[in-house]
MDAnalysis code that builds the backbone (N, CA, C; Angstrom):
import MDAnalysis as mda
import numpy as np

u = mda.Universe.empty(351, n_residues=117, atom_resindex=np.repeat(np.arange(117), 3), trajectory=True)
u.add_TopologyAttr("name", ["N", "CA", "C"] * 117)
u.add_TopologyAttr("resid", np.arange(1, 118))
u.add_TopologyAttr("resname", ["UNK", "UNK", "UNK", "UNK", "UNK", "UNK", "UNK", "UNK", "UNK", "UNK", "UNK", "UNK", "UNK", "UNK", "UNK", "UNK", "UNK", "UNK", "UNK", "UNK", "UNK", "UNK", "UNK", "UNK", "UNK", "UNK", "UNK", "UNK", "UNK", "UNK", "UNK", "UNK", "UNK", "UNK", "UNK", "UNK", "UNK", "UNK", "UNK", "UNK", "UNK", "UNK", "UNK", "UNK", "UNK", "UNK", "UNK", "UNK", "UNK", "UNK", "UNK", "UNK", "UNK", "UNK", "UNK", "UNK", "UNK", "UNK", "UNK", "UNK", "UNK", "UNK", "UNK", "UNK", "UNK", "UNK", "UNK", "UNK", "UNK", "UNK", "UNK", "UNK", "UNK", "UNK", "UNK", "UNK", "UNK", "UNK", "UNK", "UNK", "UNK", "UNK", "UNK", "UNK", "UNK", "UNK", "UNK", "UNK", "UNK", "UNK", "UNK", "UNK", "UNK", "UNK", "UNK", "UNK", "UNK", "UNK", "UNK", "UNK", "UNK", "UNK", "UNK", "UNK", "UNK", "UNK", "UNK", "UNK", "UNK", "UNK", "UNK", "UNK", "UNK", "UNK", "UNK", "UNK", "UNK"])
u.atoms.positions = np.array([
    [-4.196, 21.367, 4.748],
    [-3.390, 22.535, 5.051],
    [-1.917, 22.166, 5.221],
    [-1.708, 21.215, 5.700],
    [-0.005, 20.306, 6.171],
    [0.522, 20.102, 4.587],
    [0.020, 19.809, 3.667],
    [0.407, 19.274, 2.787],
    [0.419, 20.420, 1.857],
    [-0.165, 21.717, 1.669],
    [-0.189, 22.997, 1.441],
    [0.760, 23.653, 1.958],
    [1.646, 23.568, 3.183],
    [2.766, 23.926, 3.754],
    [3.924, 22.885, 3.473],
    [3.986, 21.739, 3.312],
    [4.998, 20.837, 2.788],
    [5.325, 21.293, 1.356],
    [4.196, 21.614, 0.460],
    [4.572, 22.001, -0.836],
    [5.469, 23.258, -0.830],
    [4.958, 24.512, -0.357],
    [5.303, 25.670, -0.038],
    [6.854, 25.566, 0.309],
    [7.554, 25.225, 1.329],
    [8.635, 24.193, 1.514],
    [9.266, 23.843, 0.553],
    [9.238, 22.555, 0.550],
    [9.578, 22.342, -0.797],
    [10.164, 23.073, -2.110],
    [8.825, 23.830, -2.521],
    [9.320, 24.278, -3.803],
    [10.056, 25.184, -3.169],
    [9.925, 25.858, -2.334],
    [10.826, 26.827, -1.845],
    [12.343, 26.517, -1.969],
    [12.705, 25.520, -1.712],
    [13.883, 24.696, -1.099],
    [14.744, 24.541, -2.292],
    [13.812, 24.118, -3.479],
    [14.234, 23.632, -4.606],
    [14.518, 25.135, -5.325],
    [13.784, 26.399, -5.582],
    [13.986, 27.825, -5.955],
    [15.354, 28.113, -5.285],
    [15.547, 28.109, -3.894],
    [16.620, 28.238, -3.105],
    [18.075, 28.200, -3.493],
    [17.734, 26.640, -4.110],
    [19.006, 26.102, -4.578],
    [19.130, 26.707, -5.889],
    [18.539, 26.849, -6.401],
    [18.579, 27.083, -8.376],
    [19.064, 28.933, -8.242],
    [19.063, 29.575, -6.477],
    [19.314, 30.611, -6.545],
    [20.806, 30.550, -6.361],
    [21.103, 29.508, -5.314],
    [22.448, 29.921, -4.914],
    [23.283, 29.411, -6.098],
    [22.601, 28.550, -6.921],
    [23.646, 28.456, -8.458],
    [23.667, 29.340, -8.918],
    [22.632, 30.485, -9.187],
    [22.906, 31.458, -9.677],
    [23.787, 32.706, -9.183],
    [23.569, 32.499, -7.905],
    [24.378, 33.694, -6.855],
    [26.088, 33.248, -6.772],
    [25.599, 32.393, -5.908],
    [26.926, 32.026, -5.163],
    [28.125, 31.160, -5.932],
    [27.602, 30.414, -7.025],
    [28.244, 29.636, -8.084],
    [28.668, 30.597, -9.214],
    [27.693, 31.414, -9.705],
    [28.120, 32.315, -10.891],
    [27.727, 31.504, -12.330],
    [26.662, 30.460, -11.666],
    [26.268, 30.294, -13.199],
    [25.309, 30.878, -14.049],
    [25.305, 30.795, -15.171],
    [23.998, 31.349, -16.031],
    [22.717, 30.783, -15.537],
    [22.090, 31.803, -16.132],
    [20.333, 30.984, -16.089],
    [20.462, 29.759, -16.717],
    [20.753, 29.460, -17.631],
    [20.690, 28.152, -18.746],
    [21.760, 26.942, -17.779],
    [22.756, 27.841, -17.766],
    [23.465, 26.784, -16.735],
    [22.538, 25.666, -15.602],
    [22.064, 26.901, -14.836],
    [21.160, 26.705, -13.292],
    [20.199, 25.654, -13.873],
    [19.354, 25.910, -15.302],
    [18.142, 25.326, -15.391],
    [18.551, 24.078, -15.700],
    [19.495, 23.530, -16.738],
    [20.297, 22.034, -16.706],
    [20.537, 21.604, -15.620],
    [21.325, 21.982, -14.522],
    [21.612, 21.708, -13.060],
    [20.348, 20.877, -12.967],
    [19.429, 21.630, -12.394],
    [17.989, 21.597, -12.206],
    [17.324, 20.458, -12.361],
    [17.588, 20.607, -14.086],
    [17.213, 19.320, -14.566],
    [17.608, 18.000, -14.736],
    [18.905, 18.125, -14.760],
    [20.052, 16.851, -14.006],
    [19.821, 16.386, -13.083],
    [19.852, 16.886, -11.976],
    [19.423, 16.609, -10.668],
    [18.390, 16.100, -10.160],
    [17.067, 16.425, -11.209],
    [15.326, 15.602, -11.069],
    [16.055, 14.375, -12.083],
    [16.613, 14.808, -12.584],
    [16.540, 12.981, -13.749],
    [17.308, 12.145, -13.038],
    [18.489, 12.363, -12.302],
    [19.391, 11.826, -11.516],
    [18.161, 11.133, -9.719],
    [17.394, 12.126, -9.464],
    [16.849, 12.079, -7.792],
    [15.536, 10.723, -8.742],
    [15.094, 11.268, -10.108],
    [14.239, 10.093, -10.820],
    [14.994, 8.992, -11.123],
    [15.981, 8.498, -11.475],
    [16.341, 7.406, -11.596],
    [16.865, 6.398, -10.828],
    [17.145, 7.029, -9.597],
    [17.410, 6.833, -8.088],
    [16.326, 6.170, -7.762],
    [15.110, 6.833, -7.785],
    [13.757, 6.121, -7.200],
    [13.609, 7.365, -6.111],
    [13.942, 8.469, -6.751],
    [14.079, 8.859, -5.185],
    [12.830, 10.339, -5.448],
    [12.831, 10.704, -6.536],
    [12.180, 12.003, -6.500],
    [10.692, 11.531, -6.517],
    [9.692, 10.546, -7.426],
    [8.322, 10.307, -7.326],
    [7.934, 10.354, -5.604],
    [8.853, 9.821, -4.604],
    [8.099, 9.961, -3.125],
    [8.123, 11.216, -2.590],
    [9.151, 12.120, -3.652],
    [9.331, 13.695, -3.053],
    [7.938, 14.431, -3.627],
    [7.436, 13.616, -4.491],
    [6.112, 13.960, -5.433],
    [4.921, 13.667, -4.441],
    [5.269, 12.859, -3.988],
    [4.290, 12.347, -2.886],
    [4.213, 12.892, -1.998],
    [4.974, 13.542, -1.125],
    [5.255, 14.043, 0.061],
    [4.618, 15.485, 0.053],
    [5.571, 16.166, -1.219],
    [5.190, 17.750, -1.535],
    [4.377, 18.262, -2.355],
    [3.463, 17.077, -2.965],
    [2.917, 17.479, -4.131],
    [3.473, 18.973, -5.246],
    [2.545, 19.557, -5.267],
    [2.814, 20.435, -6.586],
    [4.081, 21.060, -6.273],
    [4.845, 21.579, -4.765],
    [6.177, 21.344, -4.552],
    [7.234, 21.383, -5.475],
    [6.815, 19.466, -5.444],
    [8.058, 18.641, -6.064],
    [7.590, 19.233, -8.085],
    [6.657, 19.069, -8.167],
    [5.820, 18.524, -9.446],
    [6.099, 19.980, -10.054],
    [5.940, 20.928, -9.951],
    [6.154, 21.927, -10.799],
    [7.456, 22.960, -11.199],
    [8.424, 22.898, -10.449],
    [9.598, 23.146, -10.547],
    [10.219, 22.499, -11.948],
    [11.030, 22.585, -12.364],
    [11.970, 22.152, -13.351],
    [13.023, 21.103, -13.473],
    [13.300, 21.051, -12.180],
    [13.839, 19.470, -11.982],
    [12.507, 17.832, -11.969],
    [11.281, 18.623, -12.017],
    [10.545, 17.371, -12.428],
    [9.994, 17.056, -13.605],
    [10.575, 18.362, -14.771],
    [11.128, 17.555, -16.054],
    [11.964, 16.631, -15.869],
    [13.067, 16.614, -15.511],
    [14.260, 15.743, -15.805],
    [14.093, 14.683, -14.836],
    [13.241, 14.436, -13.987],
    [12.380, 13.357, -13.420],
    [11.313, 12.556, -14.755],
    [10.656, 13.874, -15.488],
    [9.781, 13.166, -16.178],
    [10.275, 12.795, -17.362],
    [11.324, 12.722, -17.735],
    [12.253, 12.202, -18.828],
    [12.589, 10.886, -18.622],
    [13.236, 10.991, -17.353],
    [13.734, 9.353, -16.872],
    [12.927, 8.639, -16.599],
    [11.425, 8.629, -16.001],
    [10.786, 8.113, -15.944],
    [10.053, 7.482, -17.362],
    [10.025, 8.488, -18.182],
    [9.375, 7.909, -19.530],
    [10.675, 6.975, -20.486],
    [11.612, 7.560, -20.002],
    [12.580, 6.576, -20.903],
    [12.369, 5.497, -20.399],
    [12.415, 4.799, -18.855],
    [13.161, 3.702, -17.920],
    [11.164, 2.958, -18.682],
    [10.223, 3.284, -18.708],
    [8.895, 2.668, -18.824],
    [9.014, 2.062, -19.960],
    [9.489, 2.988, -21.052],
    [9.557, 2.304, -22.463],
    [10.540, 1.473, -22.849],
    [11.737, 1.439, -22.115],
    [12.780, 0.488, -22.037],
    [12.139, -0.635, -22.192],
    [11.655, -0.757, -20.531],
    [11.116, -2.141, -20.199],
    [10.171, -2.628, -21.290],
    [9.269, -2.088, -21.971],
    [8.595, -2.537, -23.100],
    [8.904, -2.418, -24.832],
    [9.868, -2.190, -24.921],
    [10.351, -1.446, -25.975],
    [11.864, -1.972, -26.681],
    [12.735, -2.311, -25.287],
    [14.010, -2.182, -25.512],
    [14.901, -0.770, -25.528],
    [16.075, -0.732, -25.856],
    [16.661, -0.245, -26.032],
    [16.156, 1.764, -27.039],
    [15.273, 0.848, -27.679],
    [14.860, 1.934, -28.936],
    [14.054, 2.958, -27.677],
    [13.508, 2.494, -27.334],
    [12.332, 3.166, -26.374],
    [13.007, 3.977, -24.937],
    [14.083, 3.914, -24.775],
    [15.018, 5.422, -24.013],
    [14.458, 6.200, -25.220],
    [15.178, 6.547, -26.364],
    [15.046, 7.191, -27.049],
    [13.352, 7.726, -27.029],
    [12.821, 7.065, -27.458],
    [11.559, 7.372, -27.739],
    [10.258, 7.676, -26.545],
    [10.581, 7.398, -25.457],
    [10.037, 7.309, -24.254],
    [10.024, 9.072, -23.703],
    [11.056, 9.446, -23.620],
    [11.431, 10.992, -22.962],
    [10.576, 11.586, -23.960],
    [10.010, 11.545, -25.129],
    [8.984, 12.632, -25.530],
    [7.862, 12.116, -25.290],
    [7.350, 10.769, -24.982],
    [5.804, 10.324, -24.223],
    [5.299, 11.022, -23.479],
    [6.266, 11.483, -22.469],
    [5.279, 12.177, -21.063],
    [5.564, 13.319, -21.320],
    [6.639, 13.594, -21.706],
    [7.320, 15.420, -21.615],
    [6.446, 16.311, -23.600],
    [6.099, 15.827, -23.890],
    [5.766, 15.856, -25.569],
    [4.497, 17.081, -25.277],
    [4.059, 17.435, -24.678],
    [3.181, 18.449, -24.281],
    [3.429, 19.026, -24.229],
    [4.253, 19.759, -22.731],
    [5.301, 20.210, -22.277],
    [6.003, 21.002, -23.520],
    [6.759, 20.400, -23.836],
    [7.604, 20.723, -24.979],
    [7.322, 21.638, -26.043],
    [5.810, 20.941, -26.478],
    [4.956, 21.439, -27.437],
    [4.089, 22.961, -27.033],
    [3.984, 23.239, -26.103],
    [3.550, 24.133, -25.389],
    [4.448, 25.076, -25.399],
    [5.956, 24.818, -24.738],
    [7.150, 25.884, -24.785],
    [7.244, 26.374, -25.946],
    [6.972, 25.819, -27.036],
    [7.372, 26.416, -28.136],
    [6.791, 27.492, -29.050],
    [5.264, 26.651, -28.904],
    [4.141, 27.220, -29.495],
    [4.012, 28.586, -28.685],
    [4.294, 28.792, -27.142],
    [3.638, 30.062, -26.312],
    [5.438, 31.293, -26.921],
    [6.288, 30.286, -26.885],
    [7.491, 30.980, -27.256],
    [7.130, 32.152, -28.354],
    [6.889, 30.908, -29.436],
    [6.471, 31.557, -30.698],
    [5.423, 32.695, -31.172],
    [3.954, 32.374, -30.059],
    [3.223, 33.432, -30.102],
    [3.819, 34.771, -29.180],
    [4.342, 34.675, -28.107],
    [4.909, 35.385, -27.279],
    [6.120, 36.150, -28.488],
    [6.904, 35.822, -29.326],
    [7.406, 36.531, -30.253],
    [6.853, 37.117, -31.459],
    [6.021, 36.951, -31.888],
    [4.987, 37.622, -32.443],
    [4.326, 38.722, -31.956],
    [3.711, 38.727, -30.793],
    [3.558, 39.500, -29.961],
    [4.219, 40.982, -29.431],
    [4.667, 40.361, -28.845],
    [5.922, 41.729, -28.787],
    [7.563, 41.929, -29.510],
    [7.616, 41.001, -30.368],
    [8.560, 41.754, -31.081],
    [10.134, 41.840, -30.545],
    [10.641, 40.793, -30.137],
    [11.652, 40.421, -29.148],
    [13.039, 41.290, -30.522],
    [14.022, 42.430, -30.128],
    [15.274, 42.442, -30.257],
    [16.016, 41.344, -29.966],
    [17.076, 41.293, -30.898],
    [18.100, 40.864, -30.668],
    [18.752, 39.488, -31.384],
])
């Protein structure tokens, strides 16, 4: 139940912020969601966001800044085994689902109803 209320928290905390970029800053949605995601790749390369994963579970883990956690993390893995080439190639290892998913539900979702504009 503690750890069901830490998440709750959490993601809360993290929505919070992605609001007051939107409110109080005046940025776009697209703006806010880069922020977002800067900020997990930045708190991931730190070392700092996987223990926020730990702490808050689905929290930390489902928000949008733990893409840009799960980018840095897949680049910094394939580095170490890979070299240099493997930044590159690493950020679609873990996130390559993800990705593949946005597009495909995009795509049926426009089919679907028929998006103007």
């Amino acid at each position: 139940m503690e750890k069901l209320l830490w998440a709750f928290i959490i993601g809360g905390l993290i929505c919070v912020v992605g609001q007051i970029l939107l409110d109080g800053l005046k940025l776009t949605p697209a703006h806010t969601t880069c922020a977002l995601v800067v900020v997990g790749a930045v708190l991931g390369g730190l070392g700092l966001y996987d223990p926020l994963v730990k702490f808050a579970g689905a929290g930390a883990s489902i928000p949008i800044s733990s893409f840009g956690n799960s980018l840095v993390k897949g680049a910094l893995r394939e580095f170490d085994s890979s070299g240099t080439i493997g930044v590159l190639t690493g950020i679609f290892q873990i996130t390559s689902a993800g990705i593949s998913a946005a597009i495909i539900f995009g795509f049926l979702g426009a089919l679907i109803f028929r998006p103007k504009g």
